[in-house]
N, C-alpha and C positions, 0 to 999 in steps of 0.2 A: 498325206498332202500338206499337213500342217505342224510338221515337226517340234515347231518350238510354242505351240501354245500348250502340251500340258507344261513346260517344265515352266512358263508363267503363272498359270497357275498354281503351279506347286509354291510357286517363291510369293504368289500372293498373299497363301495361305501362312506362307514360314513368317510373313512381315504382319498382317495380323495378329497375329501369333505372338509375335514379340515385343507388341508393341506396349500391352499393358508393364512389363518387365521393363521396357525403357521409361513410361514413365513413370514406374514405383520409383526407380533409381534415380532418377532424375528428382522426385519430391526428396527421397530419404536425403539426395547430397543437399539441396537447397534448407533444411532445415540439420545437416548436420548427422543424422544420424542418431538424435539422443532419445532416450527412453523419456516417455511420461515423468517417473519420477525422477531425473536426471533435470530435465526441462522446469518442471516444480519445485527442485531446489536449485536454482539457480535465479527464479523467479523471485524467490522467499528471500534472496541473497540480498537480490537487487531491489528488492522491496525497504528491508531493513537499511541497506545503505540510500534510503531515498531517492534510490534512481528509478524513478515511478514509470517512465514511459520503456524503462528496457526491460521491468518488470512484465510488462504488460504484456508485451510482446513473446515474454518467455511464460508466463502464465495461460496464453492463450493457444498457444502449441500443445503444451498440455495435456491441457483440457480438452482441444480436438483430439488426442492421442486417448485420451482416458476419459470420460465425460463422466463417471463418476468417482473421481477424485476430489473430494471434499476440503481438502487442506486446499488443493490448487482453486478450487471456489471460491472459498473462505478471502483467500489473498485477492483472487481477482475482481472481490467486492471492496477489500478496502484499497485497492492499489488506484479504483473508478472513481471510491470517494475522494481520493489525493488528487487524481486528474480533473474533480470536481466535475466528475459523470455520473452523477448520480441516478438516471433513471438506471445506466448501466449495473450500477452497484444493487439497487433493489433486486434486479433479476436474480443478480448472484444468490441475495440472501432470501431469496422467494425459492429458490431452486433448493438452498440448503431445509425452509421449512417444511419442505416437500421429501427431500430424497434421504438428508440426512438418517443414518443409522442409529446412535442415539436419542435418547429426551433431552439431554443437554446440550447434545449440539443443536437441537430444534428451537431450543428455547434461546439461547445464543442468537443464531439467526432471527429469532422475533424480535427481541432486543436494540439489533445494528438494523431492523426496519422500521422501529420506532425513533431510534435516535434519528433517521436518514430522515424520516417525517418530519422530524421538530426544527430539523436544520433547513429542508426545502420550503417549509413552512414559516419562515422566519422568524423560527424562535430558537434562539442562537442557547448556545450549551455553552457552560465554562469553559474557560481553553490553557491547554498546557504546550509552551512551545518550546521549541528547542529549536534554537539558532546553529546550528554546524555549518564546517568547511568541511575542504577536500583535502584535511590536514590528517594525518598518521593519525594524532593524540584526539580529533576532534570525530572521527570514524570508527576509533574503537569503543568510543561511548554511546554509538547511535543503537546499535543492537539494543543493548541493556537499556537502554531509554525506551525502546517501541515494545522489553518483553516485558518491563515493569507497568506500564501506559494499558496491555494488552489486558492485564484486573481488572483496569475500571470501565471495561466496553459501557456506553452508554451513558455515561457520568460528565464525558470529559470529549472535545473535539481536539483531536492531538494534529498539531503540525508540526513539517519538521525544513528546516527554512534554511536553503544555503544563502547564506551574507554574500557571496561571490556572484552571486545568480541573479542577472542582471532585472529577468524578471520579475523577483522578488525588491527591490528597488523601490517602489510606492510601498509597501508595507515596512520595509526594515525604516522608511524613512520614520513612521510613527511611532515606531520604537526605541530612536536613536534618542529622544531628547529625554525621556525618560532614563535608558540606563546611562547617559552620559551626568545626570544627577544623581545617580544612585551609587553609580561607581568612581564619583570625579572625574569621569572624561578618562577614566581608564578603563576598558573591560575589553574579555577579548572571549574567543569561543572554546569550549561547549559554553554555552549560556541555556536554563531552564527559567521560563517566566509563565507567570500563575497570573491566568487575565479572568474576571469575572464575567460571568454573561452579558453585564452592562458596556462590555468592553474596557475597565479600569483594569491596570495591572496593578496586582497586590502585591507581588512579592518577586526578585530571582534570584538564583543561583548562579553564579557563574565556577566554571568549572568542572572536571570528570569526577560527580558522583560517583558512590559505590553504593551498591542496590540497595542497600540497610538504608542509607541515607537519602536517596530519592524517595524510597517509600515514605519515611519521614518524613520530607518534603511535602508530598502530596495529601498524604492524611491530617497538616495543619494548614493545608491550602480548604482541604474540605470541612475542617471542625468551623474556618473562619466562614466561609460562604455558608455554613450552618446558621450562624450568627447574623445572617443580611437579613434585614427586613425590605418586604415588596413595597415600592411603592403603592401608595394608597390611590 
Protein backbone atom coordinates (compact mmCIF):
# COMPACT_ATOMS: atom_id res chain seq x y z
CA UNK A 1 0.00 0.00 0.00
CA UNK A 2 2.92 2.25 0.61
CA UNK A 3 5.14 1.81 -2.25
CA UNK A 4 7.45 4.64 -1.90
CA UNK A 5 8.28 4.75 1.72
CA UNK A 6 11.01 2.03 2.00
CA UNK A 7 12.85 3.55 -0.90
CA UNK A 8 12.69 6.98 1.42
CA UNK A 9 13.96 5.30 3.70
CA UNK A 10 16.64 3.90 2.08
CA UNK A 11 17.67 7.33 0.68
CA UNK A 12 17.49 8.59 4.38
CA UNK A 13 19.91 6.37 5.27
CA UNK A 14 22.17 6.75 1.97
CA UNK A 15 22.14 10.85 3.13
CA UNK A 16 23.11 10.20 6.69
CA UNK A 17 25.46 8.16 5.37
CA UNK A 18 27.17 10.61 3.53
CA UNK A 19 27.00 13.29 5.29
CA UNK A 20 29.93 13.06 7.58
CA UNK A 21 31.98 12.57 3.97
CA UNK A 22 30.62 15.94 2.83
CA UNK A 23 31.56 17.47 5.56
CA UNK A 24 35.19 16.12 5.85
CA UNK A 25 35.46 17.46 2.33
CA UNK A 26 34.11 20.49 2.95
CA UNK A 27 36.75 21.19 6.14
CA UNK A 28 39.71 19.51 4.01
CA UNK A 29 38.85 22.28 0.98
CA UNK A 30 38.35 25.31 3.51
CA UNK A 31 41.65 24.81 5.08
CA UNK A 32 43.36 23.63 1.66
CA UNK A 33 44.17 20.38 2.17
CA UNK A 34 47.60 20.73 3.90
CA UNK A 35 49.43 18.32 6.22
CA UNK A 36 50.34 19.36 9.73
CA UNK A 37 53.71 19.73 8.80
CA UNK A 38 52.98 21.61 5.61
CA UNK A 39 50.85 24.02 7.59
CA UNK A 40 53.87 24.42 10.42
CA UNK A 41 56.17 25.33 7.85
CA UNK A 42 54.49 27.87 6.27
CA UNK A 43 53.73 29.22 9.76
CA UNK A 44 57.64 29.29 10.71
CA UNK A 45 57.85 31.20 7.12
CA UNK A 46 55.41 33.72 8.06
CA UNK A 47 56.66 34.04 11.40
CA UNK A 48 60.33 34.80 10.34
CA UNK A 49 59.02 37.12 7.73
CA UNK A 50 57.01 39.07 10.52
CA UNK A 51 53.86 38.35 9.26
CA UNK A 52 52.66 37.50 12.83
CA UNK A 53 48.92 37.48 12.25
CA UNK A 54 49.21 34.95 8.97
CA UNK A 55 51.51 33.09 11.17
CA UNK A 56 49.06 32.50 13.57
CA UNK A 57 46.59 31.45 11.55
CA UNK A 58 48.78 28.83 9.93
CA UNK A 59 50.22 27.69 13.16
CA UNK A 60 46.93 27.05 14.65
CA UNK A 61 45.64 24.68 11.81
CA UNK A 62 48.42 22.86 12.83
CA UNK A 63 48.25 22.29 15.77
CA UNK A 64 44.47 21.35 15.49
CA UNK A 65 45.90 18.71 12.94
CA UNK A 66 48.72 17.61 15.16
CA UNK A 67 48.57 18.66 18.77
CA UNK A 68 51.66 17.24 19.53
CA UNK A 69 53.91 19.15 17.39
CA UNK A 70 56.24 20.83 19.32
CA UNK A 71 58.07 23.01 16.84
CA UNK A 72 54.31 24.16 15.84
CA UNK A 73 54.09 25.19 19.81
CA UNK A 74 57.14 26.49 20.13
CA UNK A 75 56.23 29.24 17.17
CA UNK A 76 52.79 29.71 18.41
CA UNK A 77 54.13 30.93 21.79
CA UNK A 78 56.28 33.35 20.20
CA UNK A 79 54.22 34.35 17.25
CA UNK A 80 51.37 35.49 20.87
CA UNK A 81 54.26 37.16 22.33
CA UNK A 82 54.65 39.40 18.83
CA UNK A 83 50.76 39.82 18.95
CA UNK A 84 51.47 40.90 22.45
CA UNK A 85 48.99 37.77 23.77
CA UNK A 86 50.76 36.86 26.23
CA UNK A 87 48.56 34.90 28.54
CA UNK A 88 48.15 32.94 25.03
CA UNK A 89 51.83 32.48 24.74
CA UNK A 90 52.27 31.03 28.50
CA UNK A 91 49.82 28.20 27.47
CA UNK A 92 52.05 27.51 24.72
CA UNK A 93 55.21 27.18 26.74
CA UNK A 94 53.26 25.51 29.77
CA UNK A 95 52.16 22.89 27.27
CA UNK A 96 55.93 22.52 26.01
CA UNK A 97 56.95 22.12 30.08
CA UNK A 98 54.56 19.43 30.14
CA UNK A 99 54.65 17.34 26.92
CA UNK A 100 57.88 18.30 25.56
CA UNK A 101 60.12 15.11 24.85
CA UNK A 102 63.41 16.28 25.78
CA UNK A 103 65.12 18.04 29.11
CA UNK A 104 66.14 20.72 26.87
CA UNK A 105 63.23 21.53 25.38
CA UNK A 106 61.56 21.54 28.99
CA UNK A 107 64.08 23.69 30.13
CA UNK A 108 63.71 26.04 27.02
CA UNK A 109 60.05 26.42 27.66
CA UNK A 110 60.71 27.46 31.45
CA UNK A 111 62.97 29.95 30.40
CA UNK A 112 60.44 31.83 27.63
CA UNK A 113 57.91 31.54 30.88
CA UNK A 114 60.22 33.43 32.99
CA UNK A 115 61.17 35.93 30.60
CA UNK A 116 57.07 36.21 29.70
CA UNK A 117 56.89 37.00 33.72
CA UNK A 118 59.41 39.67 33.82
CA UNK A 119 57.83 41.36 30.77
CA UNK A 120 53.89 41.20 32.03
CA UNK A 121 55.39 42.16 35.13
CA UNK A 122 57.00 45.26 34.21
CA UNK A 123 60.25 44.54 34.26
CA UNK A 124 61.28 45.16 30.85
CA UNK A 125 64.48 43.04 29.23
CA UNK A 126 66.91 44.69 26.96
CA UNK A 127 65.84 44.94 23.57
CA UNK A 128 67.24 44.29 20.08
CA UNK A 129 65.17 45.64 17.20
CA UNK A 130 65.18 45.49 13.84
CA UNK A 131 63.63 47.96 11.64
CA UNK A 132 62.65 46.16 8.23
CA UNK A 133 60.47 46.78 4.99
CA UNK A 134 58.84 44.83 2.48
CA UNK A 135 62.00 45.39 0.34
CA UNK A 136 63.81 42.15 -1.43
CA UNK A 137 67.30 43.24 0.42
CA UNK A 138 65.47 44.11 3.73
CA UNK A 139 63.58 40.39 3.91
CA UNK A 140 66.48 38.51 3.22
CA UNK A 141 67.99 39.65 6.36
CA UNK A 142 64.99 38.92 8.68
CA UNK A 143 65.48 35.10 8.78
CA UNK A 144 69.06 35.41 9.91
CA UNK A 145 68.17 38.18 12.27
CA UNK A 146 65.35 36.02 14.29
CA UNK A 147 67.83 32.50 13.83
CA UNK A 148 70.78 34.51 15.36
CA UNK A 149 68.17 36.47 18.19
CA UNK A 150 66.77 32.70 18.75
CA UNK A 151 70.63 31.94 21.32
CA UNK A 152 69.70 34.52 23.44
CA UNK A 153 66.04 33.22 24.47
CA UNK A 154 65.62 35.03 27.54
CA UNK A 155 68.22 37.67 27.50
CA UNK A 156 66.87 39.93 25.11
CA UNK A 157 62.96 40.97 24.01
CA UNK A 158 63.53 40.98 20.16
CA UNK A 159 61.15 43.16 17.78
CA UNK A 160 60.91 43.22 14.52
CA UNK A 161 59.33 46.63 13.16
CA UNK A 162 58.05 47.29 9.66
CA UNK A 163 58.91 51.33 8.96
CA UNK A 164 55.81 51.06 6.50
CA UNK A 165 53.47 49.76 9.03
CA UNK A 166 51.37 52.42 9.84
CA UNK A 167 50.80 50.88 13.22
CA UNK A 168 53.99 50.90 14.17
CA UNK A 169 53.96 55.04 13.63
CA UNK A 170 54.08 56.05 17.65
CA UNK A 171 57.03 53.85 18.06
CA UNK A 172 59.39 54.50 14.81
CA UNK A 173 58.51 58.08 15.80
CA UNK A 174 60.99 57.68 19.10
CA UNK A 175 63.41 56.27 17.16
CA UNK A 176 63.60 58.70 14.43
CA UNK A 177 65.33 61.58 16.30
CA UNK A 178 67.84 59.30 17.50
CA UNK A 179 69.08 57.58 14.28
CA UNK A 180 68.51 60.71 12.25
CA UNK A 181 71.79 61.89 14.82
CA UNK A 182 73.39 58.97 14.45
CA UNK A 183 73.40 58.57 10.99
CA UNK A 184 73.03 62.47 9.66
CA UNK A 185 69.68 62.23 8.56
CA UNK A 186 70.60 59.57 6.37
CA UNK A 187 69.71 55.75 7.25
CA UNK A 188 67.81 53.51 5.61
CA UNK A 189 66.67 49.67 6.35
CA UNK A 190 67.80 46.76 7.63
CA UNK A 191 68.62 48.76 10.76
CA UNK A 192 69.68 46.71 14.27
CA UNK A 193 69.42 48.92 17.53
CA UNK A 194 70.56 47.74 20.93
CA UNK A 195 68.01 49.57 23.48
CA UNK A 196 68.82 48.94 27.25
CA UNK A 197 66.22 47.89 29.67
CA UNK A 198 66.03 51.56 30.75
CA UNK A 199 64.78 52.24 27.35
CA UNK A 200 68.24 54.15 26.16
CA UNK A 201 69.57 53.00 22.86
CA UNK A 202 73.12 52.27 22.87
CA UNK A 203 74.24 51.43 19.74
CA UNK A 204 72.82 50.43 15.68
CA UNK A 205 73.77 49.01 12.82
CA UNK A 206 72.39 49.92 9.96
CA UNK A 207 72.57 47.43 7.12
CA UNK A 208 72.42 43.44 6.06
CA UNK A 209 74.69 41.94 8.70
CA UNK A 210 76.35 38.69 8.00
CA UNK A 211 75.81 36.31 11.02
CA UNK A 212 79.71 36.52 12.19
CA UNK A 213 78.87 39.99 12.47
CA UNK A 214 75.46 40.26 14.21
CA UNK A 215 76.78 37.86 16.60
CA UNK A 216 79.46 40.48 17.33
CA UNK A 217 77.14 42.90 17.44
CA UNK A 218 75.12 41.53 20.20
CA UNK A 219 77.83 39.96 22.39
CA UNK A 220 79.26 43.92 22.78
CA UNK A 221 75.84 45.02 23.32
CA UNK A 222 75.98 42.44 26.18
CA UNK A 223 79.69 42.93 27.57
CA UNK A 224 78.35 46.87 27.68
CA UNK A 225 74.98 46.17 29.78
CA UNK A 226 77.47 44.07 31.80
CA UNK A 227 79.11 47.33 32.69
CA UNK A 228 75.53 49.23 33.95
CA UNK A 229 75.42 49.92 37.27
CA UNK A 230 71.63 49.67 39.08
CA UNK A 231 70.38 52.53 40.25
CA UNK A 232 70.81 52.82 43.84
Amino acid sequence: MFPSRPRLMTLRRVTVAILPAISFALLMSACGGKSALELRRLGVDAYNDANYAEAARFLEDAIMRDQKDEIAHKYMGLTNERLKQFPQAREQYEWLVKNAETESSRKEAKEDIERLGALCNGKPLPRIILLSTDCDHSKSFDPLFMKVCSDYKGKFDVQVLDVQNSENKDLMESYVQYLNDRFADSWTVPMCMYQCKHGVIKTAEMGAQTEEDLRDSIKEFMAELDKEVEPG
